[in-house]
N, C-alpha and C positions, 0 to 999 in steps of 0.2 A: 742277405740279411746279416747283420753286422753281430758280432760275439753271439752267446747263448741263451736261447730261447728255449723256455720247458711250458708245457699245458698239458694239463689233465681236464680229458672229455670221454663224458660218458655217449656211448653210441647204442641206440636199442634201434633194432630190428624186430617187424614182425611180418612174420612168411604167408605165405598161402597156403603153407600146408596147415594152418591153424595150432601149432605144437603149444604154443605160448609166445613168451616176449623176451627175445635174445639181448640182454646187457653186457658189455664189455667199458671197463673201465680203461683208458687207454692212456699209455703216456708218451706224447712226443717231443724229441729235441732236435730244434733247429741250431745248425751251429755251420757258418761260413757256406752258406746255401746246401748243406746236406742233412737228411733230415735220417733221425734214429725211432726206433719205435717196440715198446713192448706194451703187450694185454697184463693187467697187473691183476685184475680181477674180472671174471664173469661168471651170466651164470643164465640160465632158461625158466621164466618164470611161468608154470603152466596159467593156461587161461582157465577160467572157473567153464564148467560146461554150459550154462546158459550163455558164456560169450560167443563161445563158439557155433553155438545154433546162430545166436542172433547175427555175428559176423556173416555165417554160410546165407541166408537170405536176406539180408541187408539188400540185394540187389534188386528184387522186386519188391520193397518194402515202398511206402506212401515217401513226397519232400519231405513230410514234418515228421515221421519216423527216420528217417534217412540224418537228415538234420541232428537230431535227438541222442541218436549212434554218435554221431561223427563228436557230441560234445561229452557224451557221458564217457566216451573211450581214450579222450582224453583226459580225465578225472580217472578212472581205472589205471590207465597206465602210470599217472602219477601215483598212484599208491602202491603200487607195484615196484615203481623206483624208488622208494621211499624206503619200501621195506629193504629193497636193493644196498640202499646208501647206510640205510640204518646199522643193517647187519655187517659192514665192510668196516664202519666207522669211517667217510670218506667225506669231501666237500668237492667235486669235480668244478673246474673254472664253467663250464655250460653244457648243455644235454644235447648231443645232435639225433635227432627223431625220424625215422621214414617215414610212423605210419605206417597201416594198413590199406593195401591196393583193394576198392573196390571196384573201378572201373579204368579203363586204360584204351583209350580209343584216339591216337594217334593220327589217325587219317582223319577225326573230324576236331582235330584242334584240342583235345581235353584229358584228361587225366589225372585221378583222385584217390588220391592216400587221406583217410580217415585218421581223425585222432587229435582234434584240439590243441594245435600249441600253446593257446595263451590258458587254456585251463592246466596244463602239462608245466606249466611252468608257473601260476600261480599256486597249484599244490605244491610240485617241489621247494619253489624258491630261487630255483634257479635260471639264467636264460635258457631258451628253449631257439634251435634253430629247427626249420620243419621245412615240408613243402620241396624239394630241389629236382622237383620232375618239371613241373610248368612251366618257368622259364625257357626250356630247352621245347618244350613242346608249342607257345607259343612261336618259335621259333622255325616251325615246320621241322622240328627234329623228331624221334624217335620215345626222349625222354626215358631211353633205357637202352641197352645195361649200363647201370653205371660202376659198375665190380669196375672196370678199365681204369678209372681214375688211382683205386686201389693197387690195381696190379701196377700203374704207372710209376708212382712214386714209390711202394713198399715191395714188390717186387718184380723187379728189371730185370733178374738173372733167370729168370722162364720164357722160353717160346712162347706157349701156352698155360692159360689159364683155364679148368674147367669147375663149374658152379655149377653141384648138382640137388638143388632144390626142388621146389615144387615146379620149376620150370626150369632146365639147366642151360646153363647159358654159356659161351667160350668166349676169349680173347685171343687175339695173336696178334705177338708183340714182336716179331721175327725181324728179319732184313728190309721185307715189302711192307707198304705201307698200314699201317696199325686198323684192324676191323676187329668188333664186337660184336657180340648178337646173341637174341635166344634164339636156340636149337631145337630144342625140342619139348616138348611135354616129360614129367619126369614123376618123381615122389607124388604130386596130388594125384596123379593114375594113381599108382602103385602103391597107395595109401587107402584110396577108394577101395580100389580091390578087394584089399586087406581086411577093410571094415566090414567087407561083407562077409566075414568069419570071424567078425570079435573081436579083432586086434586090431591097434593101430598103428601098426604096419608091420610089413612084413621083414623080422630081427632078421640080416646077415642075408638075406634073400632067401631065408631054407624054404620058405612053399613054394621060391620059382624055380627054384632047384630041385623039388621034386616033379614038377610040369614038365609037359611035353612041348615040343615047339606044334604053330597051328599055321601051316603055310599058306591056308587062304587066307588067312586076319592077316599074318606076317605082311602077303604081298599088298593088301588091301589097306592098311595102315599105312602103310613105308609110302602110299601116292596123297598122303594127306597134304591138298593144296598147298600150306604154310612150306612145305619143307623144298618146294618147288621155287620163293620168291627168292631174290638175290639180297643181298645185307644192305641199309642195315634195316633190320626187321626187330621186331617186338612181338609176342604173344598176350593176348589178354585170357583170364581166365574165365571169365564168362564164353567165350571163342571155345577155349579148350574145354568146357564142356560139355556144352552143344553141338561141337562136329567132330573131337575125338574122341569122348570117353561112352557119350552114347554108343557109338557105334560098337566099342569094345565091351560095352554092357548089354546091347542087343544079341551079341553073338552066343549061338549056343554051344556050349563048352566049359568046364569047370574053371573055377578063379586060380588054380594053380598053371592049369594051362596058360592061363590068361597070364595070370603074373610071367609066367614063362616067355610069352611071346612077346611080350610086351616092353621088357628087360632086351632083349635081342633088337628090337624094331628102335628103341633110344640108344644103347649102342650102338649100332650100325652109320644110324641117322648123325650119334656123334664125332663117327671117325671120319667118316665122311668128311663131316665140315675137317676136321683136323687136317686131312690128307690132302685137302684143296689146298691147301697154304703148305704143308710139310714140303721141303724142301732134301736133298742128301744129303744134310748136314746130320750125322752118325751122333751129336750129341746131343739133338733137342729133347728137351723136357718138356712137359707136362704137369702141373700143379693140378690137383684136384682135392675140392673143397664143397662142402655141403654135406646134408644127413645121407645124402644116397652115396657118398664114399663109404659108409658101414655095411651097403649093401654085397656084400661079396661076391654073391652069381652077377650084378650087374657088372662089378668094375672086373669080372671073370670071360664078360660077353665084350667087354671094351678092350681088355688085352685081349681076345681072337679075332677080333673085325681090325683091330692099328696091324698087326702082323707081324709083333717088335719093331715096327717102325721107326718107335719114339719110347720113351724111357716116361713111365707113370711114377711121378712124386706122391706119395700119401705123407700128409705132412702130421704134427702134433694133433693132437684133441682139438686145443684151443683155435688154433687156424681153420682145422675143420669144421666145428660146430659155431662159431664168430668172427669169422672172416668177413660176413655182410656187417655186421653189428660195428667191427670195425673199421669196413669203408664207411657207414657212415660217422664216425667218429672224424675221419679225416675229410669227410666233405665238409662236414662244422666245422673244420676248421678253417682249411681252405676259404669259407666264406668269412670267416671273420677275416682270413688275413688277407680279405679282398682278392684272392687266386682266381685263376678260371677253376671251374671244379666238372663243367659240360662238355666234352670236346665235337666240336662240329664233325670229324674224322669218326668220328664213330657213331653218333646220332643221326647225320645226316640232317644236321642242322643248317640255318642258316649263315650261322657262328657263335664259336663256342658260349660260353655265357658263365656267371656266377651266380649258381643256384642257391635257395632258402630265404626265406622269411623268418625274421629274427623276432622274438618275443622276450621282452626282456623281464627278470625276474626280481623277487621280492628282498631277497638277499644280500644276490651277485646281482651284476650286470654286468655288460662286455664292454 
């Protein structure tokens, strides 16, 4: 790309763990094919509580309820951004949107992020780009993780990438060839838990740091089929909890216990994947990004299962808590600038692809 190129995109994320709706206002510059990049603004919009009911059952809900969701939550979250934009005073060039995962079924061809782009962007005003799983999935890919695109362009100087969300997911960017993948079940446990004592979730891990460990659940967790398949692999949440969180809510035993073992059985399960790829190289990093980096008995159970292995990065706030918010900023963009934004090397695609559907807006357009 020839001289300098600037774009302001706004990137919102919204998790599984149902927290709200993560906005980061991002600015990138391209300039003689190197690209720079800062979060100028963000911020976490909580969800009002009837979303969040309505989100958590959405899955067994009727087509024409299902439907109904997927258009009104698009209209919500535009007024969410609104309020976003309002309060920043900003005009960003286009909005890049994930969505919300309600179902994610890879093995039969599908997978769906809720959330209306063309209503998302006829509230705003602005283009709206959405959608950038399907492509990849029709493709007999994975249609996830896509953090890698992230970690590809914004940063290249980490071995490893770890994304500790409601499902935590790693990258390795090493010498051998580049793999992605979710790991394991993560925050939506250990949020579950939490609720069942009032809180939504558990601050700094202190109730699984008062638990005990529970070594039959420990060993009976740790043979959870998923953690057996080889890469690249995806978790759906529906999946996750139907055949792990039941069983760790079947068990008899207190929720601190619980949180306890449970903290131990995702670290464990995530060094694992780390160690499969670490190599002796005495200076590899580790980035680690998402709400379950505030957890402290967790990333306390992750330095004792790595062994000092590897050297753990906890990076600024804003990386931590919008690091998704802003891969997708950079996947909208990507797709505008006609990039691949899917890589077949990590999806297990057919080939890579350029993901999103573009909606264009009342204001701007692209």
């Amino acid at each position: 790309m020839d001289g300098k190129k600037t774009y302001h995109v706004l990137g919102l994320m919204s998790g599984s763990s149902l927290d709200g709706l993560d906005i980061a206002h991002c600015k990138f510059e391209f300039e003689n094919d190197k690209i720079s990049w800062r979060i100028l603004q963000a911020a976490t919009l909580p969800f009002e509580d009837k979303w969040k009911i309505r989100l958590k059952a959405l899955p067994e809900q009727s087509a024409l309820d299902f439907y109904k969701t997927h258009t009104y939550f698009g209209h919500y979250m535009g007024e969410l951004t609104n309020r976003f934009l309002e309060e920043n005073q900003i005009s960003p060039d286009f909005i890049a949107s994930h969505g919300h995962t309600i179902y994610h079924y890879p093995n039969k061809l599908l997978t769906c992020q809720i959330g209306d782009g063309a209503a998302l962007a006829c509230k705003t005003g602005l283009p709206v780009i959405c959608d950038f799983r399907s492509h990849d999935i029709a493709l007999k890919g994975e249609g996830t993780p896509l953090a890698p695109t992230a970690d590809r362009f914004l940063f290249p100087e980490y071995d490893f990438l770890l994304n500790l969300g409601g499902i935590a997911n790693l990258t390795y960017q090493g010498n051998r060839k580049r793999v992605a993948f979710d790991v394991t079940p993560c925050n939506q446990v250990l949020n579950f838990l939490a609720n069942l004592k009032g809180v939504p979730y558990d601050e700094n891990g202190n109730m699984a740091s008062q638990g005990k460990l529970l070594p039959e659940l420990y060993d009976f967790l740790n043979k959870y089929p998923f953690y057996y398949l080889p890469p690249p692999k995806s978790l759906d949440n529906r999946q996750l909890g139907s055949e792990f969180l039941s069983k760790v809510l079947s068990y008899e035993a207190g929720v601190e216990d619980k949180l306890h073992t449970c903290c131990h059985v995702f670290a464990s399960q995530i060094s694992q994947s780390i160690l499969n790829y670490h190599t002796d190289n005495i200076n590899s990093k580790i980035l680690v990004s998402g709400g379950g980096t505030y957890n402290t008995f967790l990333i306390s159970c992750l330095e004792y299962y790595l062994e000092g292995k590897i050297q753990l990065i906890i990076p600024n706030k804003e990386i931590i808590e919008f690091k998704e918010a802003l891969l997708m900023a950079l996947m909208g963009l990507l797709r505008v600038l006609n990039s691949v934004n899917c890589f077949s090397e990590i999806t297990g695609a057919m080939s890579d692809s350029i993901g999103g559907a573009i909606y264009q807006g009342l204001n701007k357009q692209i």
